[in-house]
C-alpha positions in Angstrom: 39.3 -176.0 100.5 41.5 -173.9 102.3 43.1 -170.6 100.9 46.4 -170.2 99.9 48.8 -167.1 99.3 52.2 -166.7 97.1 54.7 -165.1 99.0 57.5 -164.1 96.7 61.3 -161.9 97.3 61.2 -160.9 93.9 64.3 -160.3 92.6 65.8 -163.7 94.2 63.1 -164.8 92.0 62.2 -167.4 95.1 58.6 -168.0 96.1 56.8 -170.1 98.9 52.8 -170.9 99.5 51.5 -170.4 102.9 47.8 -171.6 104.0 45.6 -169.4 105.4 44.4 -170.2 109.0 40.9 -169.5 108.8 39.6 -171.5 111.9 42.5 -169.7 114.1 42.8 -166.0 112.7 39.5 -165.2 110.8 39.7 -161.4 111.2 43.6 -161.0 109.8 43.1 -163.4 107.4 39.8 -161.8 105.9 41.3 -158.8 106.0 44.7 -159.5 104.3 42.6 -162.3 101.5 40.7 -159.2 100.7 43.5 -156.7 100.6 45.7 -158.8 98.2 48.0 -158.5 96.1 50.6 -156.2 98.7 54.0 -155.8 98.8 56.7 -153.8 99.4 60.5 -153.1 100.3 62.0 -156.7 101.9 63.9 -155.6 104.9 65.2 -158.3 107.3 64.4 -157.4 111.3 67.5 -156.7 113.4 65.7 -158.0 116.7 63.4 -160.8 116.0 66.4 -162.9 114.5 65.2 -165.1 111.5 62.3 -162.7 110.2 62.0 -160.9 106.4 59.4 -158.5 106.3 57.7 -155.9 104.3 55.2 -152.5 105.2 51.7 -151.8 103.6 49.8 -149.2 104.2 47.3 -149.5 106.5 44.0 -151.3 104.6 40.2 -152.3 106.6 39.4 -151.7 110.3 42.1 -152.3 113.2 42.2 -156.3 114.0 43.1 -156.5 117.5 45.2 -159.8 118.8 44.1 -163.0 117.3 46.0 -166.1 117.5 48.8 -164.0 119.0 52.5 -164.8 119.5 55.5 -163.3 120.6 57.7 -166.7 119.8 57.4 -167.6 116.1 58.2 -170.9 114.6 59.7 -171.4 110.9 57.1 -171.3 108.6 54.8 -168.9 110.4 53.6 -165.7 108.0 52.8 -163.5 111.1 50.5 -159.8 111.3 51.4 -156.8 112.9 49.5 -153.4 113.3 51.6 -150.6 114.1 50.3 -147.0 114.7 52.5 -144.1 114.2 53.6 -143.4 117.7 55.0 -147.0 117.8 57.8 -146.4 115.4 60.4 -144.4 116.4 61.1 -141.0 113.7 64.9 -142.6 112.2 63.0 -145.9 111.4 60.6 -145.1 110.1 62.2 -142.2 107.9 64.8 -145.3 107.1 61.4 -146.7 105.4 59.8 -144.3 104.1 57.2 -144.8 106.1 57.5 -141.5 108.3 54.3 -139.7 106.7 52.0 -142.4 107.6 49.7 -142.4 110.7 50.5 -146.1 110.8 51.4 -149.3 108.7 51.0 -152.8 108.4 54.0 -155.0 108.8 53.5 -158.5 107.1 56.3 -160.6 107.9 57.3 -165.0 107.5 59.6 -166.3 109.4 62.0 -169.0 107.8 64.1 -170.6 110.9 63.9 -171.0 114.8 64.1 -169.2 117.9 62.9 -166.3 117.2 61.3 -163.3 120.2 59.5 -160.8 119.3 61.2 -157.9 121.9 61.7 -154.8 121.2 64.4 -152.7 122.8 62.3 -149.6 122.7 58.5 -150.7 123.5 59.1 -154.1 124.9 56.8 -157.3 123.9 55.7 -157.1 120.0 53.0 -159.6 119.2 51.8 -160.3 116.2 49.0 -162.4 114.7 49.6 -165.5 113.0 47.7 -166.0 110.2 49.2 -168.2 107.7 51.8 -171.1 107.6 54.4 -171.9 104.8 52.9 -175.5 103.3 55.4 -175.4 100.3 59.0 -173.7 99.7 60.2 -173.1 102.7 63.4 -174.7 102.6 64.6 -172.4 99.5 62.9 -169.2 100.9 64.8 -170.0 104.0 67.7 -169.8 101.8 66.7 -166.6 100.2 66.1 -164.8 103.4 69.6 -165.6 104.7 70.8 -164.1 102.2 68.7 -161.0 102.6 70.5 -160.9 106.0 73.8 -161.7 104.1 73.8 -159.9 101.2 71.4 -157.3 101.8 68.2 -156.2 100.9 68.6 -153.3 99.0 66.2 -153.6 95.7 64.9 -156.6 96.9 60.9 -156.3 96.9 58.7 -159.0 99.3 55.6 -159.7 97.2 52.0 -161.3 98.9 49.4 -162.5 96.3 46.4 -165.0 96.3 47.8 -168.3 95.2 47.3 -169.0 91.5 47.0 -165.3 90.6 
């Protein structure tokens, strides 16, 4: 039976369930299964286009590029490893992530054409590991109106689904 997660914007009050692909991203998906429940601060990306995210801590060993893109499609629940040096000083200070020799950034993506490029380093990949099976339609909803309305006190929540 394959595993499921709860992704949840808490204060919208507006969940989703993503499957966990196992066959396709066995290290990520290990690694995030057994670092559950995270969450975090939502912020919305400014480059990727239709992307909420959220930064952890960093938890286990370094991953590495598995199942890798740099084009995500709605739906996608996507992995990225960032050390310190990657981030410039006013973002991450904008975070409060600045004291941290790195972070996770667990991020969905809720509607199309999105590129991961980054102005300042270029080509971002990151690992998909899950896919939005349920929800996506109102989460999509609620992460426009991140961008809209903002995303100040607004709190992206990952759990095992069920829990």
């Amino acid at each position: 039976m394959p595993r499921k997660i709860s992704i949840t914007l808490e204060r919208r009050g507006v969940s989703c369930v993503a499957e966990l692909l196992d066959k396709d991203a066995p290290r990520t998906c290990e690694a995030v299964w057994q670092a559950l429940p995270l969450g975090g601060d939502a912020y919305h990306a400014k480059y990727a286009r239709n992307e909420v995210y959220t930064m952890v801590e960093r938890f286990g060993e370094e991953i590495g590029l598995e199942n890798p893109t740099v084009t995500p499609i709605p739906g996608d629940v996507v992995y990225f490893s960032f050390a310190g040096g990657m981030l410039d000083r006013a973002f991450k200070e904008e975070k409060g992530i600045a004291a941290l020799p790195g972070v996770i950034d667990l991020a969905i993506f809720y509607g199309r054409n999105n590129l991961l490029l980054n102005g300042d380093v270029g080509w971002v990949p990151g690992n998909v590991y899950a896919t939005i099976t349920e929800g996506l339609d109102r989460m999509a909803e609620a992460c426009n109106d991140v961008w809209r309305s903002g995303a100040v006190g607004e709190r992206l929540v990952y759990q095992r689904h069920g829990q």
